[in-house]
N, C-alpha and C positions, 0 to 999 in steps of 0.2 A: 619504089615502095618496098618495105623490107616485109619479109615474109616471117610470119612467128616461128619455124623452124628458128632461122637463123638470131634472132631475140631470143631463145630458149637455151641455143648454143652458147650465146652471150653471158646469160645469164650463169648457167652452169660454172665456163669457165672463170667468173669471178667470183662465184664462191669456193672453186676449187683452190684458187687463190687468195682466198680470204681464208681460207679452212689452214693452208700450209703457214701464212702469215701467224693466225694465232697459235699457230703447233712452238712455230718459233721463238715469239714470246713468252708464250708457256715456259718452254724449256729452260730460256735462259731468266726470266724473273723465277723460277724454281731453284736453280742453280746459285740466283743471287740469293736468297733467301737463306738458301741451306749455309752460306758462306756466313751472312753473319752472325745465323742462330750458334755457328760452329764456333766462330768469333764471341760472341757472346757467351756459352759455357764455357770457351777455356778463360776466359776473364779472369782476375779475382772474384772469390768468393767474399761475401759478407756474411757474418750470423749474425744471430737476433741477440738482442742484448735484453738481459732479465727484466720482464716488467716491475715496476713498483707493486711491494707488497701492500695490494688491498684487501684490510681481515674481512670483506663479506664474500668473496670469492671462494674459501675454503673452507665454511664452514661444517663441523661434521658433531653431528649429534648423537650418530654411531658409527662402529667403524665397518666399511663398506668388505661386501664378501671374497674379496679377492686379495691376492696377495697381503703385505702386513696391514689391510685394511685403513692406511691414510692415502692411495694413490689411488686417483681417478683409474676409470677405464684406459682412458686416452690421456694419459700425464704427460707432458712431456719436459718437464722442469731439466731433464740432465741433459737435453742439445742446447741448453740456452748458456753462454758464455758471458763469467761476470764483470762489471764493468773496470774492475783493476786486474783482468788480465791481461796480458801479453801477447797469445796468439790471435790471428787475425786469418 
């Protein structure tokens, strides 16, 4: 008959071994991860390419308090690269 001590033992050491197991995994699916997000930003780069000019998107009835009063808060028209350029 086995005694609960020695089931308690049992137990223990198979989580201590379950415990070491996932440290292991851990580590290396980490490791892999970080490989290809590393992989992936040195990649090429893509940018965004101009949307089509829709006239209801910019309408202005006056001109807004900031700067020369036609650019949004959040403009971001000068990262957008246009479609007969060159760089990539």
């Amino acid at each position: 008959m086995l005694r609960v001590g020695s089931i308690i033992d049992h137990v223990r050491l198979f989580c201590a071994e379950e415990v070491e197991l996932w440290k292991k995994i851990t580590m290396i699916g980490s490791v892999a991860v970080c490989g290809v997000l590393l992989n992936w930003m040195a990649g090429e780069h893509h940018h965004m390419h101009k949307p089509p000019p829709y006239p209801y998107l910019k309408i202005r009835n006056k001109p807004l308090p900031w700067g020369d009063g036609t650019k949004d808060l959040l403009d971001v028209r000068d990262t957008y690269v246009d479609d007969h350029d060159d760089h990539h």
